[in-house]
C-alpha positions as CSV (number, residue, x, y, z in Angstrom):
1,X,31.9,7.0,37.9
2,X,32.8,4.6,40.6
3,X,36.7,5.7,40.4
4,X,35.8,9.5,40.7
5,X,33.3,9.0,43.5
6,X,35.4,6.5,46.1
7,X,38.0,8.6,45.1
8,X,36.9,12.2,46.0
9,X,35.0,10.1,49.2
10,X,38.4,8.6,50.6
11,X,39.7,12.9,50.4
12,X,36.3,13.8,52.6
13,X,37.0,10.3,54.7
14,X,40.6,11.3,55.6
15,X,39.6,15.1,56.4
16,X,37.4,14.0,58.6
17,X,39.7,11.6,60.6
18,X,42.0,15.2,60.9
19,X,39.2,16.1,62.6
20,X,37.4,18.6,59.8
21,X,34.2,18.9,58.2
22,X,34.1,18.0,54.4
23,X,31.4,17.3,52.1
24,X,31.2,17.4,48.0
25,X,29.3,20.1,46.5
26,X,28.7,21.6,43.6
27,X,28.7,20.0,39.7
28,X,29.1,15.9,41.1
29,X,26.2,16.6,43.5
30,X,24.1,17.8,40.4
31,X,25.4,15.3,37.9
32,X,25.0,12.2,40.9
33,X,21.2,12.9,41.2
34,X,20.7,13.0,37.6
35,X,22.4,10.3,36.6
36,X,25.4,12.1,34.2
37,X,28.7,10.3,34.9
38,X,30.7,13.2,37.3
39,X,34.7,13.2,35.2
40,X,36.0,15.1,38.3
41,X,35.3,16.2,42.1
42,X,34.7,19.2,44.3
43,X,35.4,19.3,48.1
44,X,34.2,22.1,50.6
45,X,35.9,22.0,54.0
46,X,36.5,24.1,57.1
47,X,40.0,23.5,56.9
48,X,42.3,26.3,56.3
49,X,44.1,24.6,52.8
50,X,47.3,25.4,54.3
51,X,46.7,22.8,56.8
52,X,45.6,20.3,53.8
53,X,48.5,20.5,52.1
54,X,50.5,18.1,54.4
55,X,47.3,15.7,54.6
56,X,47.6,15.2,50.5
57,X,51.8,15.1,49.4
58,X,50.7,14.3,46.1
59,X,48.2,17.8,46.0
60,X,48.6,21.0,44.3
61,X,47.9,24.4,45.5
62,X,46.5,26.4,43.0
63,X,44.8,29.9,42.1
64,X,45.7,33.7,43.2
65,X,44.8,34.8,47.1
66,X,41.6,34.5,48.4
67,X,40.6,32.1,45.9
68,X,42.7,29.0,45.9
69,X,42.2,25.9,45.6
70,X,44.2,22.1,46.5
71,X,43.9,19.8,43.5
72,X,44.4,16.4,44.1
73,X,44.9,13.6,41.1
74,X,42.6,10.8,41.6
75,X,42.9,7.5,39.9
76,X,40.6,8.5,37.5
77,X,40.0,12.0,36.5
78,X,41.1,14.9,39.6
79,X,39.6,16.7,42.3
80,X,39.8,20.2,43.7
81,X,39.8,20.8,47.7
82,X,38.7,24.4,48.9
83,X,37.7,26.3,52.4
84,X,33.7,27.3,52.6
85,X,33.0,30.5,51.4
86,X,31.7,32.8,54.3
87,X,32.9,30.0,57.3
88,X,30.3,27.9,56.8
89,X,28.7,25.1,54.6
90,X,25.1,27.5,54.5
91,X,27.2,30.2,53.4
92,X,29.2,28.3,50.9
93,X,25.7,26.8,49.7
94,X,24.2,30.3,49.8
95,X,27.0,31.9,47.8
96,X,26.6,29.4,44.6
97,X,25.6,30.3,41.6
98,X,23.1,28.4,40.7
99,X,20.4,26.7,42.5
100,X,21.3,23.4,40.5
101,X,24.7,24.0,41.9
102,X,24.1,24.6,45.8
103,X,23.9,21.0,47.1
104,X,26.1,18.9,49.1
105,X,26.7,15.3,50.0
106,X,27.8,14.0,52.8
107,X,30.1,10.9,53.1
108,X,26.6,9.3,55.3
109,X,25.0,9.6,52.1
110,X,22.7,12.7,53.3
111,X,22.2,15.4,50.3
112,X,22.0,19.1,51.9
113,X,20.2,21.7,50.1
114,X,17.1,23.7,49.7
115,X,14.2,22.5,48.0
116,X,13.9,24.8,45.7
117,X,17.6,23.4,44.9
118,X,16.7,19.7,44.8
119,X,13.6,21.1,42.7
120,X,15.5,22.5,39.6
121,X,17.7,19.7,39.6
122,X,14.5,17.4,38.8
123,X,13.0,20.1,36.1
124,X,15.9,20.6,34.6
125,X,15.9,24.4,35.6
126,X,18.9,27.0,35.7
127,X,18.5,29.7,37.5
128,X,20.6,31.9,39.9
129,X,21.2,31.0,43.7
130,X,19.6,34.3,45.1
131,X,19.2,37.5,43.4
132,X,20.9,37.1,40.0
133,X,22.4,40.8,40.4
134,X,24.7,40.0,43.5
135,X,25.4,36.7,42.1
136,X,26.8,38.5,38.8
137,X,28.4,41.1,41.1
138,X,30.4,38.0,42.8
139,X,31.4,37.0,39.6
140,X,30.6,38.2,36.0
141,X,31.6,35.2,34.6
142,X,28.7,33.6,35.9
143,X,27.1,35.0,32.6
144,X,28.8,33.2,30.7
145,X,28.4,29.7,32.3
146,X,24.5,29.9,32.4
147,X,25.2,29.7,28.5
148,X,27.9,26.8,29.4
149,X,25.6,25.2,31.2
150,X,22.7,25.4,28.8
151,X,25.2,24.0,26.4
152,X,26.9,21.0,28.6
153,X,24.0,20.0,30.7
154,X,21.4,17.8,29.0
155,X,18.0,19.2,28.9
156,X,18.4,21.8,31.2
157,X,17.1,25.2,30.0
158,X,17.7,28.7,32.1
159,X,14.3,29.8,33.4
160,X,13.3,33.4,31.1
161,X,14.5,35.9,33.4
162,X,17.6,34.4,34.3
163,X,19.0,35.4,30.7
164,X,16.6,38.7,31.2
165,X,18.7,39.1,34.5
166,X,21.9,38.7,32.9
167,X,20.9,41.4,30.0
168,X,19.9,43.8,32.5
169,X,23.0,43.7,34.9
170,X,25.4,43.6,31.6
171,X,27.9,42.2,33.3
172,X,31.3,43.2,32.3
173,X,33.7,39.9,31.7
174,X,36.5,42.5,31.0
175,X,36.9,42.0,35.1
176,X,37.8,37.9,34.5
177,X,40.8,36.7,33.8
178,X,41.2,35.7,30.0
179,X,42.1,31.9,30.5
180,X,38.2,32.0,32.2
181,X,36.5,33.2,29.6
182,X,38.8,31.2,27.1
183,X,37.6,28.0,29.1
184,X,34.0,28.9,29.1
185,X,34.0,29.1,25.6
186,X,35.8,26.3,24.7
187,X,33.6,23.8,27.1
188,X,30.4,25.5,25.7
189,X,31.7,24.9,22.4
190,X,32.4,21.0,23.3
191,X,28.9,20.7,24.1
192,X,26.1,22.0,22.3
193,X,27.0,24.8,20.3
194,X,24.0,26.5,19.0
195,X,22.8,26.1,22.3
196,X,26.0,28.2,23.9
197,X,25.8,30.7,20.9
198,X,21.9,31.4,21.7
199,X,22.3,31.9,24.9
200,X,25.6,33.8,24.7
201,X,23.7,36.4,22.7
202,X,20.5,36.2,24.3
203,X,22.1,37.4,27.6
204,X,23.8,40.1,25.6
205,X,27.5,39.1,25.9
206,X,27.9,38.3,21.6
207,X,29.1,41.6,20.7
208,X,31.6,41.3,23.7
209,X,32.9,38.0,23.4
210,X,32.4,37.6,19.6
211,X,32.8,41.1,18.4
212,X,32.0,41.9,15.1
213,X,30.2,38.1,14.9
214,X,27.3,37.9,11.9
215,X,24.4,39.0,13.8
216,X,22.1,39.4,11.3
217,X,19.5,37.0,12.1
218,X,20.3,34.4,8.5
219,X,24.3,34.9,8.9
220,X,23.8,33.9,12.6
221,X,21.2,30.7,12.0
222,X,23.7,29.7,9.3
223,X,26.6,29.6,11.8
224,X,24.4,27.7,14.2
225,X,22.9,25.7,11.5
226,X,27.1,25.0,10.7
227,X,27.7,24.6,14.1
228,X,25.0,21.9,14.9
229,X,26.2,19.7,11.9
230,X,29.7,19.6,13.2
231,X,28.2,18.7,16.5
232,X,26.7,15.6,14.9
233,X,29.6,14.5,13.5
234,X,32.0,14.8,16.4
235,X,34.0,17.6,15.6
236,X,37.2,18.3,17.2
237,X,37.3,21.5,19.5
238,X,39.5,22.7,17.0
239,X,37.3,22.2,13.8
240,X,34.4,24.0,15.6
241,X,36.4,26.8,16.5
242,X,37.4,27.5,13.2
243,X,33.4,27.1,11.9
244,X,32.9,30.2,14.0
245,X,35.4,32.3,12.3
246,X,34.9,31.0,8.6
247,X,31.8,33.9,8.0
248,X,32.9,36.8,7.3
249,X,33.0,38.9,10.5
250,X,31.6,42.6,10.4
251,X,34.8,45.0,9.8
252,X,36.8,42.2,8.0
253,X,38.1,43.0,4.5
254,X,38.2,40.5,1.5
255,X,41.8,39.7,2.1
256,X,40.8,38.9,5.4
257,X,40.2,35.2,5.4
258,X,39.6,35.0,9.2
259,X,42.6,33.2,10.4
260,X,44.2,35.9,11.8
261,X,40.8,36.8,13.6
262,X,41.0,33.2,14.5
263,X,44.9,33.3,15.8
264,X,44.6,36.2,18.5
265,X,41.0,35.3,19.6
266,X,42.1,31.7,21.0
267,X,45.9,32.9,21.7
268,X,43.9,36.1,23.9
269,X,41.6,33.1,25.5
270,X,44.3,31.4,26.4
271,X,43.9,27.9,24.3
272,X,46.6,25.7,23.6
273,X,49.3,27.2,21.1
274,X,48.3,24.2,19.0
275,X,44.4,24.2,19.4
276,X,44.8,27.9,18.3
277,X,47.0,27.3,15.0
278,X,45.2,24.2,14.1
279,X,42.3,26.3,13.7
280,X,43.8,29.3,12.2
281,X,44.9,26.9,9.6
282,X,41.8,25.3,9.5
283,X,40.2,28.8,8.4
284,X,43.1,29.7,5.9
285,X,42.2,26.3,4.1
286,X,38.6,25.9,4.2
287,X,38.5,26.8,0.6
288,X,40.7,24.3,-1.0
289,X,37.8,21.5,-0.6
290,X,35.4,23.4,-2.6
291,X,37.2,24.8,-5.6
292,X,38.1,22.8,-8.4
293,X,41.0,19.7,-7.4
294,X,44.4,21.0,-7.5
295,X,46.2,17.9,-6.5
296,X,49.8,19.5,-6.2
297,X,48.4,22.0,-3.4
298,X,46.8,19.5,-2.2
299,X,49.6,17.3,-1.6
300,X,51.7,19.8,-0.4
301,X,49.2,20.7,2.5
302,X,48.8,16.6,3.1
303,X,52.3,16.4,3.5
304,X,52.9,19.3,5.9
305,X,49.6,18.7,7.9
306,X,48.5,15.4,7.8
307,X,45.6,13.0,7.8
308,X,44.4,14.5,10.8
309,X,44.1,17.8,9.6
310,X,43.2,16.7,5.9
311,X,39.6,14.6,7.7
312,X,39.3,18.0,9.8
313,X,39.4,20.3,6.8
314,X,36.9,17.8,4.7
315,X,34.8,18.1,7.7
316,X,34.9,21.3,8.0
317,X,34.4,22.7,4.5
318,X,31.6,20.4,3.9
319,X,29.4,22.6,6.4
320,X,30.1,25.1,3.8
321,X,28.7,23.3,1.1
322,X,25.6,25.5,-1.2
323,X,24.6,23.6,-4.1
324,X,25.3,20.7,-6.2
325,X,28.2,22.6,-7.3
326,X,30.0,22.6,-4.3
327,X,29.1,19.3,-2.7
328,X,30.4,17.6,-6.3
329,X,33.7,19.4,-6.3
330,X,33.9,18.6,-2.4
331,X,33.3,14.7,-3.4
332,X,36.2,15.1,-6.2
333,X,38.7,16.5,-3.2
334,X,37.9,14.1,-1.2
335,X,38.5,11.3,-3.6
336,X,41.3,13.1,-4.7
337,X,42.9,13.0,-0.8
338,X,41.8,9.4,0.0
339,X,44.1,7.9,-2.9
340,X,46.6,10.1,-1.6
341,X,46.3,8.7,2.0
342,X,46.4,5.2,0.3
343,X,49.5,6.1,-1.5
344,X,50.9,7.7,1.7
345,X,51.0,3.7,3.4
346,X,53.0,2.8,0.3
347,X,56.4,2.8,1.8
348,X,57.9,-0.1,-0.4
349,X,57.8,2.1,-3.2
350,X,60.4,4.7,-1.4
351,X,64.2,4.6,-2.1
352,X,66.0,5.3,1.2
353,X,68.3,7.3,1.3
354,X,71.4,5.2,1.5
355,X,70.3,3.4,-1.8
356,X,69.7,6.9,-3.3
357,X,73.5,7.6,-3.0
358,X,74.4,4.6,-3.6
359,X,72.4,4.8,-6.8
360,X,73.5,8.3,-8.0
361,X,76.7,8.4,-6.3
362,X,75.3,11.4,-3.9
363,X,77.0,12.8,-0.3
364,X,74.8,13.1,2.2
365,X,73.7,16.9,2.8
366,X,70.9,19.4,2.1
367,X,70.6,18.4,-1.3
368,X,70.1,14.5,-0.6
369,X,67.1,15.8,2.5
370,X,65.2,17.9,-0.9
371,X,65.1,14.6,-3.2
372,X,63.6,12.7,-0.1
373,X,60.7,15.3,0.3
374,X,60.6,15.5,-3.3
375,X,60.0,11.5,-3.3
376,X,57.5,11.6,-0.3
377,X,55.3,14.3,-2.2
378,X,55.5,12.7,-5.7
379,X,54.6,9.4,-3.8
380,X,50.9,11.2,-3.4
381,X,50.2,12.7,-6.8
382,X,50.7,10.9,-9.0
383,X,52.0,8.5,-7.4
384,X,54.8,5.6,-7.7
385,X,54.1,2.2,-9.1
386,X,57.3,0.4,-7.9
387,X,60.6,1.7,-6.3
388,X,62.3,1.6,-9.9
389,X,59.7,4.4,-11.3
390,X,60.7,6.5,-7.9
391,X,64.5,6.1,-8.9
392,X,62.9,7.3,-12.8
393,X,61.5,10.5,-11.4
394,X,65.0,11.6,-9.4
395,X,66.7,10.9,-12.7
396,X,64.2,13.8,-13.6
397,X,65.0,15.9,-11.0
398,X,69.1,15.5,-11.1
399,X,68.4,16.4,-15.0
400,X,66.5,19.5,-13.8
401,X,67.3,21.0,-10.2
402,X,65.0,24.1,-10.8
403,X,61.7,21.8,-10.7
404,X,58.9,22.8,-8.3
405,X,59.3,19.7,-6.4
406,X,63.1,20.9,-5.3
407,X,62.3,22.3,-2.6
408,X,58.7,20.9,-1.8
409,X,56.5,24.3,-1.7
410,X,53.4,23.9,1.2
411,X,52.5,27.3,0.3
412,X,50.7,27.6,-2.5
């Protein structure tokens, strides 16, 4: 906290000294009074940001016309510089969206803000800055971060007709920019995500940002009920993601597993090209855990994904688990996997490739790459016991090229 704050301080300190006014507002202000470590900084000034820019070399000016922003690194964590909204500090405060939010600090230590501001903060009270209907007129997307909030912020719960506001106006998020409401959702989704799901459909934006979602009231307390547990555990963004697409949606068929629905929901968001695979992947697989072992597949997938995605899958599909059935053949996967993660560490028992060759008086090529794989996938299931039972099993393969280890399937 102390990084982030000198830090974001020593911007306000030296546009002040260029003869500006500068204050931080916003989220730190908020987090500062209730005692949540702030990760990053906002700064309001009077200065024009094309002025800034030669005050910060190492700064980055960011966003479209009319709404951009300087962002400066900072040792830890970043900070983002921008001019007041309306001319003023009053008018930047009064333009915020919510009440929680329109507070400033000054570098003499004086917080500015309305009581009613300061207020909320100590309830633990969202609500909007002003009428909630020119607030959501400003930007719809301020829908979608009262259920953000809700979801980030602990304890703080919108007052009832904030949500009832945002119902009414039905704000329409088809205005915002994709990568906006991609980010919403994802930081909802880091936080609490029943919480951001509840909200998301009590202020009517589920059927718009989730469409075709379970909505019937068991389907959706299932996925929140998934949801929370993979909150508990410390799910990856990823895994989480995935949870919400592994029910079967309303217009999906059977073949439909939900990965593609996965795919092009996070690739239209905007995520990461890997966040967005990960979990389509995640959704194609969720199965394998819960059906009875098959330990070739199962290597195969080890070997082209990794541990990484192996503990995210068990994770995962053990949300899904109904019955004694299921959570037994989930325990025999994951038994299964663990030795296979053992074996993986057991590189002594490996030929390399050079003493392959040497061995069976191979050229390097194609070929020589297939008996490797081959090796590293027998090495899981059923595994090698020394380096002269590895050389046994390529005998085996020489004697019979067409076996299903040459080439190494992963797509069973």
């Amino acid at each position: 906290m102390t990084n982030v704050i000198s830090g974001a301080l020593d911007v306000v300190r030296r546009l002040e000294e260029a003869g500006y006014e500068a204050v931080l507002v916003g989220g730190i202000v908020r987090d500062l009074l209730c005692g949540f470590p702030p990760a990053d900084a906002d700064i309001a000034s009077n200065i024009p940001l094309a002025d800034a820019v030669p005050l910060f070399p190492a700064g980055r000016l960011l966003g479209p016309e009319g709404m951009k922003v300087l962002l400066l690194p900072l040792e830890q964590g970043h900070c983002e510089v921008f001019s007041y909204s309306g001319g003023s500090l009053k008018d930047d405060l009064s333009r915020r969206d919510f009440t929680v939010n329109a507070l400033a600090l000054r570098r003499t230590g004086e917080v500015v803000g309305s009581r009613r501001s300061l207020a909320d903060v100590a309830s633990r009270v969202l609500r909007f800055n002003g009428p909630a209907r020119e607030r959501l007129a400003e930007d719809p997307l301020r829908a979608l971060r009262l259920a953000r909030f809700a979801a980030v912020l602990p304890g703080f719960v919108p007052v009832s007709e904030t949500a009832a506001a945002c119902r009414k106006a039905r704000p329409s998020l088809q205005k915002c920019a994709p990568e906006r409401v991609g980010r919403e959702i994802r930081l909802g989704l880091e936080g609490n995500p029943r919480i951001f799901l509840e909200m998301v459909r009590e202020c009517g934006l589920l059927d718009f940002i989730f469409p075709g979602m379970p909505s019937r009231e068991f389907d959706f307390s299932r996925l929140c009920r998934i949801l929370d547990g993979l909150a508990q555990e410390g799910a990856d963004i990823e895994v989480r993601a995935a949870a919400l697409f592994s029910l079967p949606w309303g217009g999906s068929s059977r073949a439909d597993d939900g990965s593609s629905a996965a795919e092009a929901a996070l690739t239209a968001w905007k995520w990461p090209d890997r966040a967005a695979l990960e979990a389509a992947e995640l959704v194609r697989q969720r199965r394998l855990p819960l059906g009875s072992p098959e330990p070739e597949r199962m290597a195969a997938l080890f070997e082209a994904r990794g541990t990484h995605f192996m503990d995210s899958l068990f994770l995962l599909s053990r949300q899904f688990c109904v019955g004694e059935p299921h959570f037994r053949r989930w325990s025999e996967n994951r038994a299964l996997y663990v030795s296979m993660a053992a074996r993986a560490l057991r590189e002594d028992v490996l030929p390399t490739g050079g003493e392959i060759m040497n061995r069976f008086s191979l050229a390097p090529g194609p070929f020589l790459g297939k008996l490797l794989a081959a090796l590293k996938l027998r090495r899981l299931h059923p595994g090698f016991a020394s380096k002269e039972e590895a050389f046994s099993f390529i005998e085996t393969l020489l004697r019979n090229p067409s076996s299903p280890y040459l080439p190494c399937r992963t797509d069973k």
